[in-house]
mmCIF file of the N, C-alpha and C atoms, coordinates in Angstrom:
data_MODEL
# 
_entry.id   MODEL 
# 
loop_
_atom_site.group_PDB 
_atom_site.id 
_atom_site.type_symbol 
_atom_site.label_atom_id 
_atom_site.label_alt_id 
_atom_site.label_comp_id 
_atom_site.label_asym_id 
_atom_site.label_entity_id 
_atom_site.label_seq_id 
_atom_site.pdbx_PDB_ins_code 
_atom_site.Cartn_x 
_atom_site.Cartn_y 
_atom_site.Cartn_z 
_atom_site.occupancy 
_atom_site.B_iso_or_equiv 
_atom_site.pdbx_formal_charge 
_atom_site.auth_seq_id 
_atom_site.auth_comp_id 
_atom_site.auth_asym_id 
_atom_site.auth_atom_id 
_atom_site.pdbx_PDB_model_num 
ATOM 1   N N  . UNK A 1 1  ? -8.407  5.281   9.917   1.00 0.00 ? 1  UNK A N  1 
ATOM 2   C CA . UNK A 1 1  ? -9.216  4.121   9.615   1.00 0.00 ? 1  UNK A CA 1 
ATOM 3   C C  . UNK A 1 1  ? -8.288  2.988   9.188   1.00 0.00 ? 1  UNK A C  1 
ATOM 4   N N  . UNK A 1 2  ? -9.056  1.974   9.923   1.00 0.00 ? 2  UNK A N  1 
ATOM 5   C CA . UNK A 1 2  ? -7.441  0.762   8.922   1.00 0.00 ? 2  UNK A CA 1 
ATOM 6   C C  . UNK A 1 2  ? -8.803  -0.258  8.037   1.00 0.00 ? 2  UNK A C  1 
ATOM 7   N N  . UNK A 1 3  ? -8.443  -1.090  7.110   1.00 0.00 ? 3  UNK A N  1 
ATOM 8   C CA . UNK A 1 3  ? -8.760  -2.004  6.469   1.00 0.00 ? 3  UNK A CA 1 
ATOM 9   C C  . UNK A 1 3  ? -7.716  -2.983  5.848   1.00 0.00 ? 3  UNK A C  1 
ATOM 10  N N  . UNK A 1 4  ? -8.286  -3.924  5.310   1.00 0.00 ? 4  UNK A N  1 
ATOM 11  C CA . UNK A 1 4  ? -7.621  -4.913  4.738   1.00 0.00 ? 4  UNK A CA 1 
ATOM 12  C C  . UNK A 1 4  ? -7.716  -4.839  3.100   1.00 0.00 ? 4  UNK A C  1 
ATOM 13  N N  . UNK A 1 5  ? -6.566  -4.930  2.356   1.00 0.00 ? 5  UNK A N  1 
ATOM 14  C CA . UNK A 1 5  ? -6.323  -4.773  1.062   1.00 0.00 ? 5  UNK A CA 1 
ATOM 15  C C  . UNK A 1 5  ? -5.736  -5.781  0.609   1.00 0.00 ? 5  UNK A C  1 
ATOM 16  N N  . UNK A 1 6  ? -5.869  -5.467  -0.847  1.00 0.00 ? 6  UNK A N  1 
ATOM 17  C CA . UNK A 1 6  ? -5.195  -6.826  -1.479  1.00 0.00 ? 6  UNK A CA 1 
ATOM 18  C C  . UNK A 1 6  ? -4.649  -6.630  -2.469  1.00 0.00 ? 6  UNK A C  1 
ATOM 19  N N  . UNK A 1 7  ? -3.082  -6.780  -2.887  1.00 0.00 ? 7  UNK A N  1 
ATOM 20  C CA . UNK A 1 7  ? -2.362  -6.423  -4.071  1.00 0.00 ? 7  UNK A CA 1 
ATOM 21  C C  . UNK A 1 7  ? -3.157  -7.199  -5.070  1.00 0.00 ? 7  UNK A C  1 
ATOM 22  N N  . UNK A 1 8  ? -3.267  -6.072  -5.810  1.00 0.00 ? 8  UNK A N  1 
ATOM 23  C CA . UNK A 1 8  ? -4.009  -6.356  -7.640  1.00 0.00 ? 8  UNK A CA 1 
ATOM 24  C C  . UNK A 1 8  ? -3.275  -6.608  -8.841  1.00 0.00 ? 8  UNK A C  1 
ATOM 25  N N  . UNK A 1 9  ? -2.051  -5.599  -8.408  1.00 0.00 ? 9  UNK A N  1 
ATOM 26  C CA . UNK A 1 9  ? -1.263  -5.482  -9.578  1.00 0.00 ? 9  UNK A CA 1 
ATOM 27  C C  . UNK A 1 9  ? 0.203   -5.116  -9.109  1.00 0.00 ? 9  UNK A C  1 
ATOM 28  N N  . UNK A 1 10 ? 1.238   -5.019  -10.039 1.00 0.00 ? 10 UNK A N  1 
ATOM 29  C CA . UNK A 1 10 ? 2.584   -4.474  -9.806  1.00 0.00 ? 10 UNK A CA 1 
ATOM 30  C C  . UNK A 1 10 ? 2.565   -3.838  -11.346 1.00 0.00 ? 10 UNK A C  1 
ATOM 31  N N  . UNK A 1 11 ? 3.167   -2.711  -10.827 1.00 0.00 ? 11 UNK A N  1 
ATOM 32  C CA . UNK A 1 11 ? 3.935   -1.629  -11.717 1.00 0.00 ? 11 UNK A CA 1 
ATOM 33  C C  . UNK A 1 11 ? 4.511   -1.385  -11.942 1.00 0.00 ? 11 UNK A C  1 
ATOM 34  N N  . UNK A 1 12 ? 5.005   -1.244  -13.180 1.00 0.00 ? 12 UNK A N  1 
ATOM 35  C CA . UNK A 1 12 ? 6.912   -0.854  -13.072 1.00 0.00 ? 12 UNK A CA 1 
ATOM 36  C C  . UNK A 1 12 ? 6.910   0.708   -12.351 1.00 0.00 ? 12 UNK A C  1 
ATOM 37  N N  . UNK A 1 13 ? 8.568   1.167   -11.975 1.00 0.00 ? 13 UNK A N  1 
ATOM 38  C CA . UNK A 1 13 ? 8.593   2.234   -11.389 1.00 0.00 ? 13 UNK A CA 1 
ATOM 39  C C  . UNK A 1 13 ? 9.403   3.064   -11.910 1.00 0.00 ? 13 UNK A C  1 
ATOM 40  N N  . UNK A 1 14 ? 8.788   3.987   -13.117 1.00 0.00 ? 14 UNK A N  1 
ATOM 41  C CA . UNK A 1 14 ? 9.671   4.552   -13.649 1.00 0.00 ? 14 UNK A CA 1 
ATOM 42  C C  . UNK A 1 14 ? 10.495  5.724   -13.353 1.00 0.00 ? 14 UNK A C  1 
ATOM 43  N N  . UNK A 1 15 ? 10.389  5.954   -12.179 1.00 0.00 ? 15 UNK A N  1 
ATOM 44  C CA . UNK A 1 15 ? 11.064  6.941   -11.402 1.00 0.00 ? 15 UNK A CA 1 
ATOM 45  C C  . UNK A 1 15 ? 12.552  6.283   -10.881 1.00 0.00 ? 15 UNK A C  1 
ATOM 46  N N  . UNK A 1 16 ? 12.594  4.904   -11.498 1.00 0.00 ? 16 UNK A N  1 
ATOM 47  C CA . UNK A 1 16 ? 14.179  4.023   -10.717 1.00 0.00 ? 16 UNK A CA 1 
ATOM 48  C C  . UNK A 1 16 ? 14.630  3.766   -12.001 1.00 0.00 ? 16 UNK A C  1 
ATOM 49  N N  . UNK A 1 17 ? 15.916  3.655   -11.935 1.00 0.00 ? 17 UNK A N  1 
ATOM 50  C CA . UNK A 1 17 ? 16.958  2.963   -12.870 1.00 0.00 ? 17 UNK A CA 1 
ATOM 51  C C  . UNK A 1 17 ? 16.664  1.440   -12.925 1.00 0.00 ? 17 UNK A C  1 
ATOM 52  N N  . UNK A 1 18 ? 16.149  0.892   -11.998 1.00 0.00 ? 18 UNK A N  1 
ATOM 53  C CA . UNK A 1 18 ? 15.928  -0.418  -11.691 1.00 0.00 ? 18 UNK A CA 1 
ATOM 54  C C  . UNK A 1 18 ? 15.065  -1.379  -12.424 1.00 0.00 ? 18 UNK A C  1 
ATOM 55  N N  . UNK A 1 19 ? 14.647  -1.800  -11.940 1.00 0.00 ? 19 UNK A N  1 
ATOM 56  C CA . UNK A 1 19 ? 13.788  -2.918  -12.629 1.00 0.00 ? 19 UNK A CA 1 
ATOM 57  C C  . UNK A 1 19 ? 12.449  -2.967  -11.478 1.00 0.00 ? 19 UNK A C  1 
ATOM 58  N N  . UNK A 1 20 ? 12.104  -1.952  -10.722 1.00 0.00 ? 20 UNK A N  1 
ATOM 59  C CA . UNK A 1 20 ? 11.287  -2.185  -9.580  1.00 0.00 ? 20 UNK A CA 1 
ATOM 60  C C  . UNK A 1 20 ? 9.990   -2.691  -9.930  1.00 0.00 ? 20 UNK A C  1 
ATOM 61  N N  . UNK A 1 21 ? 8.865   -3.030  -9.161  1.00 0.00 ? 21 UNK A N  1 
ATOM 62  C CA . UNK A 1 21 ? 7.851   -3.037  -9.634  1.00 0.00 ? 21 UNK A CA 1 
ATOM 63  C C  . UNK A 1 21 ? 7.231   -2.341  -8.067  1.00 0.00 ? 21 UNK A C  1 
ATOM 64  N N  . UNK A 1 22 ? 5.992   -1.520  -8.829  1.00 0.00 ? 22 UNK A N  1 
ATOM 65  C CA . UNK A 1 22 ? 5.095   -1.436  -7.178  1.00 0.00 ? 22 UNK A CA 1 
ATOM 66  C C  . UNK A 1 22 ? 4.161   -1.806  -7.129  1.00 0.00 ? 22 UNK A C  1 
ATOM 67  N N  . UNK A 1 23 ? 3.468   -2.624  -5.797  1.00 0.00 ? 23 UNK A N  1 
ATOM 68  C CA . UNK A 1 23 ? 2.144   -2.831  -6.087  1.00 0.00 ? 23 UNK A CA 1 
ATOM 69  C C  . UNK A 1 23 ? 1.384   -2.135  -5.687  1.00 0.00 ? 23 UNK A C  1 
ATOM 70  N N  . UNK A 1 24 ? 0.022   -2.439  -6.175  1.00 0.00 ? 24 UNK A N  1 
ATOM 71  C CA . UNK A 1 24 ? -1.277  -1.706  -6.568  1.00 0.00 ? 24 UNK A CA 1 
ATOM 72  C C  . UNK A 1 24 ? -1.717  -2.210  -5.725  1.00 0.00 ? 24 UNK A C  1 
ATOM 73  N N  . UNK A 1 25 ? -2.366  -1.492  -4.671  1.00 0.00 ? 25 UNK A N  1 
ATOM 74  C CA . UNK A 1 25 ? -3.297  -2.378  -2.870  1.00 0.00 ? 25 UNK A CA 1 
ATOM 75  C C  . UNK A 1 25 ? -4.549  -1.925  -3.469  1.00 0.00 ? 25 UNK A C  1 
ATOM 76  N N  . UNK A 1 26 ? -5.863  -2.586  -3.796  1.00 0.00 ? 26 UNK A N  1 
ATOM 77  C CA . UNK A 1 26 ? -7.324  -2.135  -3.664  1.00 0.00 ? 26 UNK A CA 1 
ATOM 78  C C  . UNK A 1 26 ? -8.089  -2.549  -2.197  1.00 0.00 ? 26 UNK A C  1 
ATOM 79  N N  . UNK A 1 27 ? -8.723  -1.838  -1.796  1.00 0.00 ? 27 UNK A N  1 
ATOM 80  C CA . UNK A 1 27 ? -9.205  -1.739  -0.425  1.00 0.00 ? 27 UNK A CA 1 
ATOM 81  C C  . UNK A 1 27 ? -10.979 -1.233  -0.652  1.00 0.00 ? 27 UNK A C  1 
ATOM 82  N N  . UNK A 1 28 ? -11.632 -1.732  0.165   1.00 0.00 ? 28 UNK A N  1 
ATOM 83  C CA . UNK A 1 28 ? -12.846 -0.595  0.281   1.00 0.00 ? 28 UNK A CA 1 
ATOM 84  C C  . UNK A 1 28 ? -13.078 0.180   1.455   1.00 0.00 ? 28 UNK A C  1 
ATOM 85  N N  . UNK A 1 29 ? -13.370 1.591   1.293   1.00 0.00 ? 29 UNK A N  1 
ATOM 86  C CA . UNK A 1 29 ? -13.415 2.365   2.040   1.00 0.00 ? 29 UNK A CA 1 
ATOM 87  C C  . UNK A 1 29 ? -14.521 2.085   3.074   1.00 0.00 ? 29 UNK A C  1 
ATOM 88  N N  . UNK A 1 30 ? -14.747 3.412   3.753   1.00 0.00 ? 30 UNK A N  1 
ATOM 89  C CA . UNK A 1 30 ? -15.925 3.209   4.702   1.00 0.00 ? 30 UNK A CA 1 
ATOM 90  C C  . UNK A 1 30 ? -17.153 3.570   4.286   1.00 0.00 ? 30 UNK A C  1 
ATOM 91  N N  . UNK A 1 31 ? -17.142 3.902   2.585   1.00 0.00 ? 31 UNK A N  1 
ATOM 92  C CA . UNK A 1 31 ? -18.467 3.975   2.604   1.00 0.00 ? 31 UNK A CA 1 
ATOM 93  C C  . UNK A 1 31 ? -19.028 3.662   1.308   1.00 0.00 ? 31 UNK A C  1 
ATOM 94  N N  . UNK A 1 32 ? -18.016 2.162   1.510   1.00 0.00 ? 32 UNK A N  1 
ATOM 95  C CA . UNK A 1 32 ? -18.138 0.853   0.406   1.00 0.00 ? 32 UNK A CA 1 
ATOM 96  C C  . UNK A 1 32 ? -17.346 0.963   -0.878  1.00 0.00 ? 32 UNK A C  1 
ATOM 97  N N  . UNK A 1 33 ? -17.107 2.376   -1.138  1.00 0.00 ? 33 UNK A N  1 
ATOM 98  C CA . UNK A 1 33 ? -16.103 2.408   -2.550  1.00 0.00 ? 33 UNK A CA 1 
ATOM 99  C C  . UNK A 1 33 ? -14.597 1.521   -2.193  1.00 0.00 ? 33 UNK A C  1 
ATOM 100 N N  . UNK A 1 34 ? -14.459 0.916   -3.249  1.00 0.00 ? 34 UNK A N  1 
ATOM 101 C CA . UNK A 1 34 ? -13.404 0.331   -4.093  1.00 0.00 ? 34 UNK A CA 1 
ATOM 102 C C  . UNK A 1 34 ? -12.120 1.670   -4.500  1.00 0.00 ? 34 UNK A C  1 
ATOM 103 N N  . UNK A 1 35 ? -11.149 1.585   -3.580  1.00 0.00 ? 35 UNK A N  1 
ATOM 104 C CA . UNK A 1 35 ? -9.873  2.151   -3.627  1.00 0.00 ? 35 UNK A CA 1 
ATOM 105 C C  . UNK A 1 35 ? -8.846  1.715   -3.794  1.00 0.00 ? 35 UNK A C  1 
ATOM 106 N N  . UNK A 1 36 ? -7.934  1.955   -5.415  1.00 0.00 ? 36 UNK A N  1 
ATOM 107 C CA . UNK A 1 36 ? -6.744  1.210   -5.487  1.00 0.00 ? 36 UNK A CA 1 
ATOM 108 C C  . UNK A 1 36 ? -5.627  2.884   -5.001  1.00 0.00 ? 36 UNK A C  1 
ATOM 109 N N  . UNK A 1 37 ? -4.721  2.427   -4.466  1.00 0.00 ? 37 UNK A N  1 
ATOM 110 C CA . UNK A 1 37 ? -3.358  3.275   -4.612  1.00 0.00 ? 37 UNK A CA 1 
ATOM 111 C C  . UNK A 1 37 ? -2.383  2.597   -4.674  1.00 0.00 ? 37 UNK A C  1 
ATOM 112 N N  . UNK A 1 38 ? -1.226  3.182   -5.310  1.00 0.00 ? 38 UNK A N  1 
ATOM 113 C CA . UNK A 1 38 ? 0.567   2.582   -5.694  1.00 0.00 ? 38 UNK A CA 1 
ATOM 114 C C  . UNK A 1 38 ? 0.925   2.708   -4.387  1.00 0.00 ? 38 UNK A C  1 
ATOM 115 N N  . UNK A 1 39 ? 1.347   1.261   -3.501  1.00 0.00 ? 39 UNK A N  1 
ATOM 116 C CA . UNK A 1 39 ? 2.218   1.242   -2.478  1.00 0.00 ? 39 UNK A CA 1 
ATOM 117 C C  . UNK A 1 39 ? 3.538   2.144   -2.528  1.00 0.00 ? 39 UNK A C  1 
ATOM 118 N N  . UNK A 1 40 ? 3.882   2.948   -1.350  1.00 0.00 ? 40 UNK A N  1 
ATOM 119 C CA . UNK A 1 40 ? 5.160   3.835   -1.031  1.00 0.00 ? 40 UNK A CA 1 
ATOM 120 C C  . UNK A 1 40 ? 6.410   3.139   -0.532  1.00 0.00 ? 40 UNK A C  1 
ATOM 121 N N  . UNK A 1 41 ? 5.885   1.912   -0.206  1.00 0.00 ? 41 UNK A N  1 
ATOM 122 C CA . UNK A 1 41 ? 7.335   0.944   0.504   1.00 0.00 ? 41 UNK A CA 1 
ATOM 123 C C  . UNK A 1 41 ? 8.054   0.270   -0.736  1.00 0.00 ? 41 UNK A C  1 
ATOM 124 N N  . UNK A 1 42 ? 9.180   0.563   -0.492  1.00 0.00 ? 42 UNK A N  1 
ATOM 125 C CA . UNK A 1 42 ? 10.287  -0.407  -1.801  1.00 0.00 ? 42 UNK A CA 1 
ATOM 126 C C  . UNK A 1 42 ? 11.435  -0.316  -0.952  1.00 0.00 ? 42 UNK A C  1 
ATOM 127 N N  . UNK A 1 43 ? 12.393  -0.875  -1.858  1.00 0.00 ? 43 UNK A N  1 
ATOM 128 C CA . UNK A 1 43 ? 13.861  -1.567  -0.664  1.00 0.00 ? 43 UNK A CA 1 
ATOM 129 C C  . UNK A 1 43 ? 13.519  -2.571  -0.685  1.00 0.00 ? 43 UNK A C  1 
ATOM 130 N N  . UNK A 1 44 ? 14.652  -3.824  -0.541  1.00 0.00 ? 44 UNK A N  1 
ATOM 131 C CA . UNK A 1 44 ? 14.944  -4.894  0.239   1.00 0.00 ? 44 UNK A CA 1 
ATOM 132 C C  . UNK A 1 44 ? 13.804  -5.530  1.735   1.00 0.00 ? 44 UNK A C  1 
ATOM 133 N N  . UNK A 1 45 ? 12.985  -6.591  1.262   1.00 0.00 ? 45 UNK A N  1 
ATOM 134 C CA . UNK A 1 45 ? 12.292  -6.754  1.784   1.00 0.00 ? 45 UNK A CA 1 
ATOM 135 C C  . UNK A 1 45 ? 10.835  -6.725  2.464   1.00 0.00 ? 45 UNK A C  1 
ATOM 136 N N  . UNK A 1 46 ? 10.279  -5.557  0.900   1.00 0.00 ? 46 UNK A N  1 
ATOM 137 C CA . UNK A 1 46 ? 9.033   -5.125  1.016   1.00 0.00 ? 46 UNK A CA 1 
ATOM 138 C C  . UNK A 1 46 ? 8.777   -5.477  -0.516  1.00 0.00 ? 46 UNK A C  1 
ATOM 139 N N  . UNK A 1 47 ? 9.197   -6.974  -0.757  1.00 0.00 ? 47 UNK A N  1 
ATOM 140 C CA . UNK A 1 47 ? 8.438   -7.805  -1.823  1.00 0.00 ? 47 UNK A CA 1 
ATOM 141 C C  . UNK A 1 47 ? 6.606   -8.242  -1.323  1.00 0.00 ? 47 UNK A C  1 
ATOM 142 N N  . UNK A 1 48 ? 5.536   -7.388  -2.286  1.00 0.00 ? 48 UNK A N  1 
ATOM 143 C CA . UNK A 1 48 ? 4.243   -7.533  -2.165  1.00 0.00 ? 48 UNK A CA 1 
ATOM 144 C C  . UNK A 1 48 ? 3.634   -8.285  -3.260  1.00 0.00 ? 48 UNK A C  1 
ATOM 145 N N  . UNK A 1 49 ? 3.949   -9.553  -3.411  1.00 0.00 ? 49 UNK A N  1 
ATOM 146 C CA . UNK A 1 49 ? 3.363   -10.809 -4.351  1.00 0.00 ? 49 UNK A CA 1 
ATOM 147 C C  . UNK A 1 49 ? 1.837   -10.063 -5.145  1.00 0.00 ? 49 UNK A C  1 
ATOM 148 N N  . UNK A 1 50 ? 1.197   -10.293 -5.864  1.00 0.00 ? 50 UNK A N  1 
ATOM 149 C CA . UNK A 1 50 ? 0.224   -10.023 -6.245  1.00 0.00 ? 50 UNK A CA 1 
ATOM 150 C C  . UNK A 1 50 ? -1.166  -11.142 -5.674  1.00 0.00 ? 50 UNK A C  1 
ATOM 151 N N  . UNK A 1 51 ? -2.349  -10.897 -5.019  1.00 0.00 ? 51 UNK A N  1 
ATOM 152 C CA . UNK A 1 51 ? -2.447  -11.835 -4.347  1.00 0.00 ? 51 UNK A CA 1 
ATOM 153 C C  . UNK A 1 51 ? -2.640  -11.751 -2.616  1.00 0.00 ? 51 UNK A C  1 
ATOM 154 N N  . UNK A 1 52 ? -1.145  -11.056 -2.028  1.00 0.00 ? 52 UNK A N  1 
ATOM 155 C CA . UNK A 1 52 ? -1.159  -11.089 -0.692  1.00 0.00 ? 52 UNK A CA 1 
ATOM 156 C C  . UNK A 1 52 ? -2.256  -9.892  -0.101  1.00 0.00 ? 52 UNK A C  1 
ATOM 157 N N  . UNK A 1 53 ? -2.538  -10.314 0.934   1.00 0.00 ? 53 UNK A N  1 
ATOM 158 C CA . UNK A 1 53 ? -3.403  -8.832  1.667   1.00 0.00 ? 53 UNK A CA 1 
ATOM 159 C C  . UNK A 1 53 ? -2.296  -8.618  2.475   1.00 0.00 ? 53 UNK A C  1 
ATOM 160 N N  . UNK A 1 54 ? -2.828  -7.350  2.677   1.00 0.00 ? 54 UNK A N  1 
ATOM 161 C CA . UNK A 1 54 ? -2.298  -6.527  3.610   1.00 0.00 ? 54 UNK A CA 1 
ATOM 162 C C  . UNK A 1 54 ? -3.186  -5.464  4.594   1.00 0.00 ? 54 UNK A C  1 
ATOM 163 N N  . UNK A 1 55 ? -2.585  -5.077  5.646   1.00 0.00 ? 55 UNK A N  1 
ATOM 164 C CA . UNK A 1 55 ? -3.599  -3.991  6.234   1.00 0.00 ? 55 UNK A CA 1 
ATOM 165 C C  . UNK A 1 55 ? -3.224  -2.528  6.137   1.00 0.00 ? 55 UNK A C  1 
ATOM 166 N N  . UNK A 1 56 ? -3.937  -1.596  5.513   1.00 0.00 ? 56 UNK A N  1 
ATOM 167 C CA . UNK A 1 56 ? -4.191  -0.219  5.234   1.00 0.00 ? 56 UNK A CA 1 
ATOM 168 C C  . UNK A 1 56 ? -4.592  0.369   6.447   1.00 0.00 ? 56 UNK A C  1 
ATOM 169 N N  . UNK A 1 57 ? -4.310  1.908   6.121   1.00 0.00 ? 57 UNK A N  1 
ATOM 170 C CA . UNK A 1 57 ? -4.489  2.597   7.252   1.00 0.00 ? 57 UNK A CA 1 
ATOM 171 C C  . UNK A 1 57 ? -4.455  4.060   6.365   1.00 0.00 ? 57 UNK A C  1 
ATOM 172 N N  . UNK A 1 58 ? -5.991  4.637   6.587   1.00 0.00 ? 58 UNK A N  1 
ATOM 173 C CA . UNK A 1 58 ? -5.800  5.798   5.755   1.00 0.00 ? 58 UNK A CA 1 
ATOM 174 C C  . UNK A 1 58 ? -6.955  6.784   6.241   1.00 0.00 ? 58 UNK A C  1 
ATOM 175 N N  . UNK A 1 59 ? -7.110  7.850   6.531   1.00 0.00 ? 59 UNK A N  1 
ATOM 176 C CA . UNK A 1 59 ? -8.057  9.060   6.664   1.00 0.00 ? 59 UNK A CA 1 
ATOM 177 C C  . UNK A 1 59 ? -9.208  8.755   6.343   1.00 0.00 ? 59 UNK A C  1 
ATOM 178 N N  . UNK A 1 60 ? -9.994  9.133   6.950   1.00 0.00 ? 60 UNK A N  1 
ATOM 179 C CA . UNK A 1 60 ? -11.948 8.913   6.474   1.00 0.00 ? 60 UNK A CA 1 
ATOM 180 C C  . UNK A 1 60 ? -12.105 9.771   5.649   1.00 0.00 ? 60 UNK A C  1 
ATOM 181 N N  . UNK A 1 61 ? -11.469 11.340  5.626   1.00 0.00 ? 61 UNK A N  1 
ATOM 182 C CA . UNK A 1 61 ? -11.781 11.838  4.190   1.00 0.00 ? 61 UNK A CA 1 
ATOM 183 C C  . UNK A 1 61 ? -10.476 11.622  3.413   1.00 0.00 ? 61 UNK A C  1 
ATOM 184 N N  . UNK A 1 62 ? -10.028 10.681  3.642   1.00 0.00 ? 62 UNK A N  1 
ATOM 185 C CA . UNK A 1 62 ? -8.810  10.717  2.415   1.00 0.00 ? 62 UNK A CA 1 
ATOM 186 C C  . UNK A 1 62 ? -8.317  9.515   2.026   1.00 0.00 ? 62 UNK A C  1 
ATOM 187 N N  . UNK A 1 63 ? -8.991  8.746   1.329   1.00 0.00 ? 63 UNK A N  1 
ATOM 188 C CA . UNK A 1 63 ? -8.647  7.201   1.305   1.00 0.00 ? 63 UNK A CA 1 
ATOM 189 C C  . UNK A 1 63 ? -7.719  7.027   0.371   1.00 0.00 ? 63 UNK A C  1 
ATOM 190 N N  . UNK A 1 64 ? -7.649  8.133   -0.933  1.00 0.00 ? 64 UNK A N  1 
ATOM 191 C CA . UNK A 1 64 ? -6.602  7.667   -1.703  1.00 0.00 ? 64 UNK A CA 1 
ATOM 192 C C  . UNK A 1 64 ? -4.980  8.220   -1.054  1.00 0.00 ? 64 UNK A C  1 
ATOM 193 N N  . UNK A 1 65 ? -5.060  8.673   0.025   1.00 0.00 ? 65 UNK A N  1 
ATOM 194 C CA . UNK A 1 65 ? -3.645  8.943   0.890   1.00 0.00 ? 65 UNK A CA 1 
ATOM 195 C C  . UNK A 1 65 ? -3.550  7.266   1.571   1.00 0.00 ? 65 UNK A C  1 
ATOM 196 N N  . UNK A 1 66 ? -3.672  6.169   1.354   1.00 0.00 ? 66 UNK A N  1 
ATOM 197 C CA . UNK A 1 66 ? -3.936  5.044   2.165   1.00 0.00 ? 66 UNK A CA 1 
ATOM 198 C C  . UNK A 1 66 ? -2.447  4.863   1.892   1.00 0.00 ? 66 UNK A C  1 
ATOM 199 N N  . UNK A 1 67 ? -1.939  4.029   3.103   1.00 0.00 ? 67 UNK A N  1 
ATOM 200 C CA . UNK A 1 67 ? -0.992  3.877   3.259   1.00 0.00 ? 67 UNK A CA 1 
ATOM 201 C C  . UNK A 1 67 ? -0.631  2.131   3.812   1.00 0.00 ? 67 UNK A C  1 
ATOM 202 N N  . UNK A 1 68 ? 0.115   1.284   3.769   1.00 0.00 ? 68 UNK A N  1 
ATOM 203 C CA . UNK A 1 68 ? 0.183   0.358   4.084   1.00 0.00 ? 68 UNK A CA 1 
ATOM 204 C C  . UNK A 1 68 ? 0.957   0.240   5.220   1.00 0.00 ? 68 UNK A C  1 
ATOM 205 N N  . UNK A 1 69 ? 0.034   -0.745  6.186   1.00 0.00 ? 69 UNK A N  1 
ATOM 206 C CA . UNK A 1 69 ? 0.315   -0.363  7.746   1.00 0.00 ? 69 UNK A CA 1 
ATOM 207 C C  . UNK A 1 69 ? 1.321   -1.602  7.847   1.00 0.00 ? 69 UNK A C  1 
ATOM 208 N N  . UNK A 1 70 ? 2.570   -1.070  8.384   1.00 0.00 ? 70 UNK A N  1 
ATOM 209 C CA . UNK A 1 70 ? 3.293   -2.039  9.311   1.00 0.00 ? 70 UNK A CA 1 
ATOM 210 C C  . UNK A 1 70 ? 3.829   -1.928  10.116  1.00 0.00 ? 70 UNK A C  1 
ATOM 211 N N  . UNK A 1 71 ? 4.511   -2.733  10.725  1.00 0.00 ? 71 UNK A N  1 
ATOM 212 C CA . UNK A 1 71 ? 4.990   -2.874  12.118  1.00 0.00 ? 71 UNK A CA 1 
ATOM 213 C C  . UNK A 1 71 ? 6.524   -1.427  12.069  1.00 0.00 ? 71 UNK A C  1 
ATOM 214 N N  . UNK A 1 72 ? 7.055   -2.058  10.920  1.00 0.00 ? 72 UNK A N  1 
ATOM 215 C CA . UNK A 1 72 ? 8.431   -1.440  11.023  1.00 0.00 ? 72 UNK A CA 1 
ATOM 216 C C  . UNK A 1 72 ? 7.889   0.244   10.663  1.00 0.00 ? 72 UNK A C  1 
ATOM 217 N N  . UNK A 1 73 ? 7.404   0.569   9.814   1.00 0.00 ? 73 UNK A N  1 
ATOM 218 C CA . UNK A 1 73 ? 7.155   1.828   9.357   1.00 0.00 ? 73 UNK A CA 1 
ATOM 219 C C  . UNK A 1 73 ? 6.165   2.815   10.520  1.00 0.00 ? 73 UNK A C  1 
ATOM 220 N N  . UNK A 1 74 ? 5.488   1.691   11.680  1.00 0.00 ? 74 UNK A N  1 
ATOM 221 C CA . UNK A 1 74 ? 4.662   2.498   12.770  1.00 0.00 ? 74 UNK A CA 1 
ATOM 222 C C  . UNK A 1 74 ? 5.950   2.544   13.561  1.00 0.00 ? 74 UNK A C  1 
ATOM 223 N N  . UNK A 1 75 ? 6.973   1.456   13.807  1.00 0.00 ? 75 UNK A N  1 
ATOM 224 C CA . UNK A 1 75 ? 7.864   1.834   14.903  1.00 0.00 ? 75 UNK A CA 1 
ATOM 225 C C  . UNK A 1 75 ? 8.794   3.278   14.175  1.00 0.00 ? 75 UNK A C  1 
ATOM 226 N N  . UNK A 1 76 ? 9.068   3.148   13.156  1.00 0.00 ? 76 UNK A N  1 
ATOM 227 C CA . UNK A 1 76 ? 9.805   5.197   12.220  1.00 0.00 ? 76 UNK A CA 1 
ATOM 228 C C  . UNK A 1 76 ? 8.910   5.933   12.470  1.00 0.00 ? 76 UNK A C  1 
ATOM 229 N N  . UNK A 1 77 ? 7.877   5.859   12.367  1.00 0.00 ? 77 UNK A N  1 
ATOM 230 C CA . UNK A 1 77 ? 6.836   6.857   12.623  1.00 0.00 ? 77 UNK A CA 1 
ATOM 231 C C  . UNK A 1 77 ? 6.852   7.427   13.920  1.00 0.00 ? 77 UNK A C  1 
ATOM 232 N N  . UNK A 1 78 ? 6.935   6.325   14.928  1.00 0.00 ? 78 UNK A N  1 
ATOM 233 C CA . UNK A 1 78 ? 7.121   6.915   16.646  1.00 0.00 ? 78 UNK A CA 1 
ATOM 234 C C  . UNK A 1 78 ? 8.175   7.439   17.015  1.00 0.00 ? 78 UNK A C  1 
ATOM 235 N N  . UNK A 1 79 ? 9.194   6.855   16.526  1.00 0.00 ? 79 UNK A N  1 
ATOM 236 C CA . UNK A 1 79 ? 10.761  8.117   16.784  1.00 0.00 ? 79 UNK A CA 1 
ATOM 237 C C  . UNK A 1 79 ? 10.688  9.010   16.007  1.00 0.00 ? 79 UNK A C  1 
# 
């Protein structure tokens, strides 16, 4: 299933030495619930402003596995 989400929040990531933050995507599912999950993308260049949408892509029975759909991470996915 894909939808459109929208960073809510950033988190720190206390699993890094760093200073990371992750954001928080809320989305609604397909059968109207309100779903937040902690984005999996970090590194250089997967700055998610609080604010921006984005498009999700996640299981009909499994929305809190949602994942944030992009170009670069569908082209890793195919090799």
């Amino acid at each position: 299933m894909r939808a459109r989400g929208t960073v809510v929040d950033l988190v720190r990531d206390d699993s890094s030495d760093s200073r990371t933050r992750v954001p928080v995507i809320a989305f609604t599912d397909r059968e109207g619930r309100r779903v937040e999950f902690m984005s999996r993308l970090r590194g250089i260049g997967t700055d998610l402003p609080v604010g921006r949408e984005v498009d999700v892509v996640f299981l009909a029975d499994d929305p809190q596995g949602a994942r944030v759909f992009t170009p670069r991470r569908m082209a890793g996915s195919a090799l």
